[in-house]
C-alpha positions in Angstrom: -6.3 -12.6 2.2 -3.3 -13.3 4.1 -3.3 -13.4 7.6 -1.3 -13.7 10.9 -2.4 -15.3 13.8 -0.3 -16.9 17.0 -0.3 -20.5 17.9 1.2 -21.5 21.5 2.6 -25.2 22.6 1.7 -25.5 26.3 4.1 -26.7 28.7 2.1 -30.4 29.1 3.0 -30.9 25.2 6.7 -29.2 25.7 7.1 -31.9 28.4 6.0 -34.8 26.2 8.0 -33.9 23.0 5.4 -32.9 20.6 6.5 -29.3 19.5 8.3 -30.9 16.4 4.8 -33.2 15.8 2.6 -30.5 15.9 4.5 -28.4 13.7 4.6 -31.1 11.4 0.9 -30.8 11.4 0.8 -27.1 10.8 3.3 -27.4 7.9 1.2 -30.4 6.3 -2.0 -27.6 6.6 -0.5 -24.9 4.8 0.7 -22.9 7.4 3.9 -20.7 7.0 5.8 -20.3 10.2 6.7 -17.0 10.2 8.6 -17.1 14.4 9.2 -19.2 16.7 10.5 -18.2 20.4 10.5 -20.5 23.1 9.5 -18.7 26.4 8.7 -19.5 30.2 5.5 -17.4 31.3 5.9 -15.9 35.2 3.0 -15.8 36.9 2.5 -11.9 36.0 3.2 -12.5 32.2 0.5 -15.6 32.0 -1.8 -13.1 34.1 -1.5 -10.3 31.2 -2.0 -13.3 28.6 -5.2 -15.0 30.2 -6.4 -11.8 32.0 -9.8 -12.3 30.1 -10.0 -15.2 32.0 -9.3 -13.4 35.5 -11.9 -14.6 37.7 -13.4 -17.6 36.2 -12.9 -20.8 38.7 -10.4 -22.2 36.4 -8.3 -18.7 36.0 -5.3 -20.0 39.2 -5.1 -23.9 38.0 -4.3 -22.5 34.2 -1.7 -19.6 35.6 0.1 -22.2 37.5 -0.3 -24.7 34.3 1.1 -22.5 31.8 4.3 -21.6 34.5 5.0 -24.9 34.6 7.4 -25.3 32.1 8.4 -24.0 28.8 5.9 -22.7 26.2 6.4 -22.2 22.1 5.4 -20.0 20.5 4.8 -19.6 16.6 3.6 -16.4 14.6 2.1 -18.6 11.3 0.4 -17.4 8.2 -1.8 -18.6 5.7 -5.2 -17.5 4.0 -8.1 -18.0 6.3 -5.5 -18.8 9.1 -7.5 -18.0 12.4 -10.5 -20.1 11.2 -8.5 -22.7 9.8 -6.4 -23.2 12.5 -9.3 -23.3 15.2 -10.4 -26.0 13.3 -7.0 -27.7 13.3 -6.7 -27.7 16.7 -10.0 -28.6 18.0 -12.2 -28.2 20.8 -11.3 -27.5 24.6 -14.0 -29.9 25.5 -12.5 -33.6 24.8 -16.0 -34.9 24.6 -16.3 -32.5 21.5 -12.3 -33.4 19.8 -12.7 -34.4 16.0 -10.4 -37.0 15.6 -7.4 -35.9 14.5 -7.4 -32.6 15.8 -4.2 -31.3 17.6 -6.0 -31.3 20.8 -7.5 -35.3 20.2 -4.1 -36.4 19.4 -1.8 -34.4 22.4 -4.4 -33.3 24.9 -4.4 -34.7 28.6 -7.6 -32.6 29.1 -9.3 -29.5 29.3 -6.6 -27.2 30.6 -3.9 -29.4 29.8 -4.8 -29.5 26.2 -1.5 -29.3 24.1 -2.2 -25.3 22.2 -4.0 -22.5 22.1 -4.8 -20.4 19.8 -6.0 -17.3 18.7 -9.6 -16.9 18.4 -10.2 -13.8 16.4 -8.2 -11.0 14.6 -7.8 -8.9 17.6 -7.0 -11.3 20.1 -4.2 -12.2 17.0 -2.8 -9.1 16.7 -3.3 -8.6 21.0 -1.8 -11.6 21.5 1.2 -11.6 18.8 2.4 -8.6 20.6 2.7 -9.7 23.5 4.5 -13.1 22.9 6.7 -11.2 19.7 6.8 -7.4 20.6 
């Protein structure tokens, strides 16, 4: 089945002029992008978006990352696409990267690392709305 799921370029890969790279990559996986908008989050607008996160010792250093410059953001499609884009853009860890992976090839470490991306249907459909409306 079909299904939706958000993929966002962080500012460190904005900066560095990967957006049209990591597309690429999305494209050459199958993925359909469905939206793009580029955005700047505020500090209250990354708050609502990482508010799971509210509290952990990383939660400040990753609201002041993300408001650091512009973000992307794409609404993509494709069977399986949560799962298989997880996988495309590898782990948060960069002891853990596959090679390859969006993270191991634009990361500059653990919060700086290039994307995020939804990590199940709810936090999809959550998340789309608040980056598309």
């Amino acid at each position: 089945m079909t299904r939706n799921t958000l993929l966002l370029i962080k500012p460190n890969a904005f900066v560095h002029h990967h957006v049209g790279h990591i597309i690429s990559i999305l494209e050459e996986a199958g993925f359909r992008l469905l939206q793009l908008k580029e955005f700047q989050f505020t500090p209250e607008s990354a708050a609502v978006f990482y508010e799971m996160h509210k509290g952990k010792e990383f939660y400040q250093r990753l609201i002041d990352f993300m408001c650091s410059a512009p973000t992307v953001g794409l609404l993509l499609e494709k069977d399986n696409a949560i799962a298989d884009l997880r996988e495309l853009v590898g782990e948060v860890d960069p002891a853990q990267r596959k090679p390859g992976t969006i993270r191991d090839l634009y990361a500059e470490g653990v919060t700086e690392n290039a994307v995020h991306a939804s990590d199940s249907e709810a936090n999809a459909e959550r998340e789309i709305g608040l980056i598309f409306g």
